[in-house]
Every structure is written in structure tokens, then in C-alpha cells.
ROBAMAR-434739 format. One line per 4 residues: number of its first residue (from 1); for each residue x, y, z of C-alpha. Coordinates in steps of 0.25 Angstrom, whole numbers, plus 5000, padded with zeros to 4 digits. Example, Ala and Ser with C-alpha at 12.3 -4.5 7.8 and 13.67 -1.06 7.14 Angstrom:
<atoms>
1> 5049:4982:5031 | 5055:4996:5029 .
</atoms>
This chain:
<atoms>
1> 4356:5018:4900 | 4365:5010:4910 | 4381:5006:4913 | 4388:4993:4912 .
5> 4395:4994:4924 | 4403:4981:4919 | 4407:4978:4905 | 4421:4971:4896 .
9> 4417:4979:4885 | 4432:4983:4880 | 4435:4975:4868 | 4449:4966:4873 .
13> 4450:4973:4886 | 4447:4960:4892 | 4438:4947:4890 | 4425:4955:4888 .
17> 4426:4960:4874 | 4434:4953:4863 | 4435:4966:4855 | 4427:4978:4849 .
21> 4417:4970:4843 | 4412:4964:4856 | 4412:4976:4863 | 4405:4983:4853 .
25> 4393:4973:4855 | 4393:4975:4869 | 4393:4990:4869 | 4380:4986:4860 .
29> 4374:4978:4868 | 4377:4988:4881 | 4369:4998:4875 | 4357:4988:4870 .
33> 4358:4985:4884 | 4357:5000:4888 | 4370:5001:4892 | 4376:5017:4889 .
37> 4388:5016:4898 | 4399:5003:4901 | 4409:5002:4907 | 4420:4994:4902 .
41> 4427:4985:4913 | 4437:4975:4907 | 4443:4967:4919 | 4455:4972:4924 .
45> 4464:4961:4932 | 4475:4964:4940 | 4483:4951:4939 | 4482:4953:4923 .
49> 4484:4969:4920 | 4489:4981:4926 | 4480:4992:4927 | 4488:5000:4917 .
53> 4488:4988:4907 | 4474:4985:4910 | 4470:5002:4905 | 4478:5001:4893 .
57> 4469:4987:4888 | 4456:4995:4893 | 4462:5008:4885 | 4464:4999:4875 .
61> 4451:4994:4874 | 4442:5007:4876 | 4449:5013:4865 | 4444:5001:4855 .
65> 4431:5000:4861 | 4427:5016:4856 | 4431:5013:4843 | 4416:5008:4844 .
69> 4411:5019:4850 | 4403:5028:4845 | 4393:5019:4839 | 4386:5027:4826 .
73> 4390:5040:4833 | 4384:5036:4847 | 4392:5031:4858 | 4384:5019:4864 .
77> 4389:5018:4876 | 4398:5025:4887 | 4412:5016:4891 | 4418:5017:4905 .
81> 4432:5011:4907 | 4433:5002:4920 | 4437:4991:4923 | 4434:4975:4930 .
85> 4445:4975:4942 | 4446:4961:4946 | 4449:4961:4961 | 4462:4953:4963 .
89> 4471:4953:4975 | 4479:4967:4974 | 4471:4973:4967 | 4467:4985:4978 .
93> 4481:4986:4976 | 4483:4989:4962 | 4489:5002:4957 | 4477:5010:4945 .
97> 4466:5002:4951 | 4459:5014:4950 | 4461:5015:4935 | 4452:5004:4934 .
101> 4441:5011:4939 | 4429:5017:4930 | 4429:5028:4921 | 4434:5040:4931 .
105> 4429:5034:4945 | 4436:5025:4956 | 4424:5014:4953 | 4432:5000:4950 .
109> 4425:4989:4946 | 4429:4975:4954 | 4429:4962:4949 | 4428:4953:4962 .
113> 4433:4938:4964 | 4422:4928:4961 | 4428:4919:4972 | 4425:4921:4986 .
117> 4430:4935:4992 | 4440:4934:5003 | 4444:4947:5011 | 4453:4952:5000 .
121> 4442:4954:4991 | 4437:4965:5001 | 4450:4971:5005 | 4453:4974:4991 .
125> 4440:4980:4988 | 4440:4988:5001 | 4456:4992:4996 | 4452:4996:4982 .
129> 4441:5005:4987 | 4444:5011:5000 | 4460:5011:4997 | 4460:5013:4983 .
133> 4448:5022:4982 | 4441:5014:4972 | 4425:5011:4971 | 4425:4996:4967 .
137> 4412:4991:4962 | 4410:4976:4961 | 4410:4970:4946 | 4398:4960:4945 .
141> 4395:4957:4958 | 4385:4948:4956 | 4396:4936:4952 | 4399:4936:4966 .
145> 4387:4933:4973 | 4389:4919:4972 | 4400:4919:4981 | 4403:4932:4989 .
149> 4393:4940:4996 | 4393:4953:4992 | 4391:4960:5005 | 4406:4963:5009 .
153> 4406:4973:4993 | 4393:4979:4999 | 4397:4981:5012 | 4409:4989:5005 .
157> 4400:4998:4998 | 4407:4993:4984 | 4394:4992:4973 | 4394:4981:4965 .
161> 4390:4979:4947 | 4381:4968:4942 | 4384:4961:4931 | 4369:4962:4924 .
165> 4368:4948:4922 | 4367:4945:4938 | 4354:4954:4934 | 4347:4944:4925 .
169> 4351:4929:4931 | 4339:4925:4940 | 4349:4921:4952 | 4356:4935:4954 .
173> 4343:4946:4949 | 4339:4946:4963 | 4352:4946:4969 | 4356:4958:4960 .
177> 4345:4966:4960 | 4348:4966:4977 | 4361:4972:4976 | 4357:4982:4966 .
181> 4344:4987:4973 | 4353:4988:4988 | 4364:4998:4980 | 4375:4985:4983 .
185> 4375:4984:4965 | 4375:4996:4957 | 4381:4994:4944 | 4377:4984:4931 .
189> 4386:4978:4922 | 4384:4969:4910 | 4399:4964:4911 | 4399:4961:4897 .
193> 4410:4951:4890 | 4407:4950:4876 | 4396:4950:4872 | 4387:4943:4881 .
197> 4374:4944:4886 | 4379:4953:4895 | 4372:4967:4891 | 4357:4956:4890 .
201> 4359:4955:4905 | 4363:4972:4906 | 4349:4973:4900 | 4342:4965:4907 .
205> 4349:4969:4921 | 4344:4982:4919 | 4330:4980:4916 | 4331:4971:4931 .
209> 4338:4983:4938 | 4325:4992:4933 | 4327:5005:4940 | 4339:5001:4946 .
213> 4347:5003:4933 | 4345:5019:4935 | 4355:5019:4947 | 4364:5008:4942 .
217> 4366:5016:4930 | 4366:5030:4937 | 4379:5022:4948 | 4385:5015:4936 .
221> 4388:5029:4928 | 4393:5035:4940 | 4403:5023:4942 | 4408:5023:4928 .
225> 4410:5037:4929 | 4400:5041:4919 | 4392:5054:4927 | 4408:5059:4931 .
</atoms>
């Protein structure tokens, strides 16, 4: 069974599901897809919420979504809290940054510009972790190939998630399976809106990352918190 490391499951919390209906077909589909652990990471903008503001909707949310758990006695899956941390100017600066990392850890999932990265990008990253004591990891790094090198995060040391989908596209497969076999990618995520083909591609990124998924799965429960 594996970990979606990346997934707007939370019914309202943000644009990724439009209520408890939704989120109950894609907690079904994460398991057809052999999913037994996600974590929820509803975006969390600075320039739109407070972190305190931003809790109370997560709260919110989490507190609906068990009202669909257990299923027929059984709880299907396991739910992390997290969070998508876009990276915006002041951000390294922020006060409860650290109350937007996952489950019990310092891990804090980043959101990175799609534009081209000026020096900022990288002084803020190298602020949230070596100031702030924070472990960032990269959300989909795959969607910035196409315009940044990727080297600088590696040089770092900061791991990156893949979005399953960059697994199944002709164009990116190669290029994916690289940075999971050198130990630069370590964590999968179906970053499932709605309800997508999203968990398809999970599926079918797993059957491509073979033997890989062992380690991908055993690194994304430590992250979550999961083997605490």
C-alpha cells in the first residue's frame, strides 16, 4: 500500500474539493489506486490568510471529512494534516510557519514560483530551513523543469515530490525516473482536484517506479510522521 504525499482532499478547504461528496470519491479512488495513507495539503497563501485563520478552515474541514470515515466499520485510509506553502516574499519570515508542517514533524511542503527563480527564491528556502529549522520539500517539482534547473534545490540537499502524472507523459517518464533513481525525488503524489484522473495516473506511476515504490513509500510515512 503507498502515500499520497500531495492531495486537496478537504471538502471546501480550498479549490480541490467542492464538498463531502467529492472527497468521498477520491478517498475511493485513493484506495482503488492502492493508496492507504494521504496526506491532505490545501494551499496555504500568505498574502490571502494568516496561519491561525488558515488552521481553523483546515480544522474545519478535517472535522467534516471523518464524518465519512469509518466506511462499513473499516477506516479506508489513514489522513495526515499538511499543508501546500506557496513561497512568497516574507514568507521565511512569517510567524507558525512551522504549524504548517506535517502531522508532528518539521517537514513543510513548498510550493515554488513557475516563473524563473531570481536569488530570493533560494535565500528564502536556505532561511526557512537553516533559520527556521524546517525541512522543506519541493511540491511537484516536475512543473518546473521547463524553466528552472533544478540543481541549485539539489545542491541544497531539499528532496523533491512528483506529481504522478510527470510519470505517465512520454516527454517527462525519463526525466522522472532519473531523479528518483539518484535519491534527488523521494515522494509521490497524485495532487488530486476533484475528481480527476489524478489517482489513474498514481496507479500507473506506481506500476513505472517498480521496485522503487518500496522506498518511496517507506521515506513518505516517515515524512508524514506515520512510523512516530
Amino acid at each position: 500500500m503507498y502515500v499520497d504525499m500531495h492531495a486537496h482532499i478537504l471538502p471546501c478547504a480550498d479549490h480541490g474539493s467542492d464538498g463531502l461528496e467529492t472527497s468521498r470519491r477520491q478517498i475511493e479512488m485513493a484506495v482503488s489506486a492502492g493508496v492507504d495513507t494521504i496526506l491532505a495539503t490545501p494551499h496555504f497563501y500568505m498574502h490571502k490568510d494568516t496561519v491561525d485563520e488558515f488552521l481553523h478552515r483546515r480544522e474545519e474541514s478535517a472535522e467534516a471529512l471523518k464524518k465519512l470515515l469509518p466506511v462499513n466499520g473499516e477506516t479506508p485510509v489513514s489522513i495526515f494534516m499538511g499543508a501546500e506553502v506557496a513561497l512568497e516574499v516574507g514568507i521565511d519570515e512569517m510567524s507558525g510557519i512551522e504549524k504548517l508542517c506535517m502531522g508532528g514533524t518539521s517537514n513543510i511542503l513548498v510550493e515554488l514560483p513557475l516563473d524563473v527563480w531570481t536569488p530570493w527564491v533560494y535565500n528564502a528556502l536556505e532561511r526557512i530551513k537553516y533559520s527556521r529549522g524546517l525541512n522543506p520539500i519541493i511540491a511537484h517539482a516536475d512543473r518546473y523543469i521547463a524553466k528552472n534547473s533544478l540543481d541549485g534545490l539539489t545542491d541544497m540537499g531539499l528532496p523533491f515530490q512528483i506529481n504522478a502524472s510527470a510519470l505517465t507523459g512520454i516527454s517527462t517518464k525519463r526525466k522522472m525516473l532519473k531523479l528518483f533513481g539518484s535519491g534527488a525525488a523521494m515522494y509521490l503524489g497524485s495532487d488530486i482536484h476533484m475528481t480527476g484522473r489524478e489517482y489513474t495516473d498514481y496507479a500507473k506511476a506506481a506500476k513505472v517506479l517498480g521496485g522503487m515504490m518500496g522506498k518511496i513509500t517507506e521515506y513518505s510515512r516517515d515524512a508524514v510522521g506515520q512510523n512516530i
